[in-house]
C-alpha positions in Angstrom: -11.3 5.1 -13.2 -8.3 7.4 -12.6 -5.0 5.9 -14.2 -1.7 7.0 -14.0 0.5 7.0 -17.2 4.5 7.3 -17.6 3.1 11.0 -18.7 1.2 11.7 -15.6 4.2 10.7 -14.0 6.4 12.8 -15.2 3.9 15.9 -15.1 3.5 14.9 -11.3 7.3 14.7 -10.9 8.1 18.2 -12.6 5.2 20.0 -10.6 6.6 18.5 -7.4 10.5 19.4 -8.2 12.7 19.3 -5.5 11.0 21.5 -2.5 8.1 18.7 -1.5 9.4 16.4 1.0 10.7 12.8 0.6 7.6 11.5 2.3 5.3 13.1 -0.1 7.2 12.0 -2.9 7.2 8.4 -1.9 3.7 8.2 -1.6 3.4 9.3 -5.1 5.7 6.4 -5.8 3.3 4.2 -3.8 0.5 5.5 -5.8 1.7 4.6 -8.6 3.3 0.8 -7.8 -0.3 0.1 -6.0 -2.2 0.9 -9.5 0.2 -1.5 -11.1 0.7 -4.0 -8.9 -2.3 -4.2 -6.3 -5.6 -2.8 -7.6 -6.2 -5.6 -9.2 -7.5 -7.4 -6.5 -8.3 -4.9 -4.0 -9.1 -2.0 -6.7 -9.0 1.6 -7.5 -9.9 3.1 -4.1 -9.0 0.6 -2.1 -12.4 -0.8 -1.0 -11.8 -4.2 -1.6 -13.9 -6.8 -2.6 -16.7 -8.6 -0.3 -16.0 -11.8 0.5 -12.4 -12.2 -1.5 -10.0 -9.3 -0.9 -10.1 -7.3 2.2 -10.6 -3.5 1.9 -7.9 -1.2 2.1 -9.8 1.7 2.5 -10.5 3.0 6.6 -8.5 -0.4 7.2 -8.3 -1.1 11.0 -6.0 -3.9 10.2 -3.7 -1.4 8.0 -3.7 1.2 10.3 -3.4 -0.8 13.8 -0.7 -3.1 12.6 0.8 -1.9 9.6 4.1 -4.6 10.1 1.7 -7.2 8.8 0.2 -5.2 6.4 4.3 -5.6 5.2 5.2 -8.6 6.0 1.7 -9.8 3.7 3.4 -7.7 1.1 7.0 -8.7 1.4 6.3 -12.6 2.1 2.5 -13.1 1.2 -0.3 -13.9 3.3 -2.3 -17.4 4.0 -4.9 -17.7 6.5 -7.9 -15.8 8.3 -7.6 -12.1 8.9 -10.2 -9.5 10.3 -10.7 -6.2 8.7 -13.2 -3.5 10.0 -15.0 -6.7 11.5 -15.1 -8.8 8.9 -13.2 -12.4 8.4 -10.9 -12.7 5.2 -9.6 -16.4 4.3 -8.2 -15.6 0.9 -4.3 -16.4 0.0 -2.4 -13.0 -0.8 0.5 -13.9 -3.1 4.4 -12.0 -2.2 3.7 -8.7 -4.4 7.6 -9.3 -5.6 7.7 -5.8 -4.3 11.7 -4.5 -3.1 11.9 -3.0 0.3 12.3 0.2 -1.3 8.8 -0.4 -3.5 7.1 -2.0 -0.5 7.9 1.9 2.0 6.3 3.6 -0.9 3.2 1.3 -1.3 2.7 1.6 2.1 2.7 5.4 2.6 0.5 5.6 0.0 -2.3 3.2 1.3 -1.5 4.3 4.3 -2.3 8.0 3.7 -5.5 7.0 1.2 -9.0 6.6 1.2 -9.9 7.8 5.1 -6.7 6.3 6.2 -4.0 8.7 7.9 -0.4 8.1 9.0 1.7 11.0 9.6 5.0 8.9 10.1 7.1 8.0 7.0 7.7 4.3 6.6 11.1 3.8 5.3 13.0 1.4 3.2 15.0 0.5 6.7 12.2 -0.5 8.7 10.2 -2.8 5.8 14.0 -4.4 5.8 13.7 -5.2 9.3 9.9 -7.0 9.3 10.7 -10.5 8.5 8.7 -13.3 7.7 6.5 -14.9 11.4 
């Protein structure tokens, strides 16, 4: 299993200096804040767990409607979902995540495992999803 130490980080950071874009860097970010904070439950490459935790990996639900993918993030998430056809009824707790944390989560997983987004999320528009 691939983790990312403070090390890593920092290797990652110098290699990238200041020429790669902001997008690229945030997702790097997000890489890094989804191993801490979200692989737990739906694990390293995002496939999920049958049953419990949806996958996140070639994710219809991410990819079609990414403002609730937020707003599960940012405010939690009770109640059936589908993902790649399949039902989900598991509670997903607030990740505690700032708006800030929450843009670079989501460019990550949104630009991992078979899943492709070309548009940066930003800090402004996770801000502007509010809770249903």
């Amino acid at each position: 299993m691939f983790k990312i130490t403070l090390l890593s980080l920092f290797s990652l950071v110098s290699i990238l200096g200041t020429s790669d874009s902001d997008f690229e860097k945030s997702k790097i970010r997000g890489q890094i804040i989804y191993t801490n904070n979200c692989a737990s439950c739906h694990l390293a490459q995002g496939q999920g767990m049958a049953g419990a935790f949806p996958p996140l990996a070639k994710s219809d639900y991410l990819v079609k409607t990414p403002a609730k993918a937020v707003r599960a993030i940012k405010y939690g998430l009770m109640g059936a979902i589908t993902v790649n056809g399949t039902k989900y009824d598991s509670m997903m707790p607030e990740a505690g995540l700032t708006d800030a944390e929450t843009a670079d989560v989501m460019n990550y997983i949104l630009n991992a495992w078979g899943n492709s987004n070309p548009k940066m999320m930003t800090e402004k528009m996770v801000a502007d999803i509010k809770p249903e």
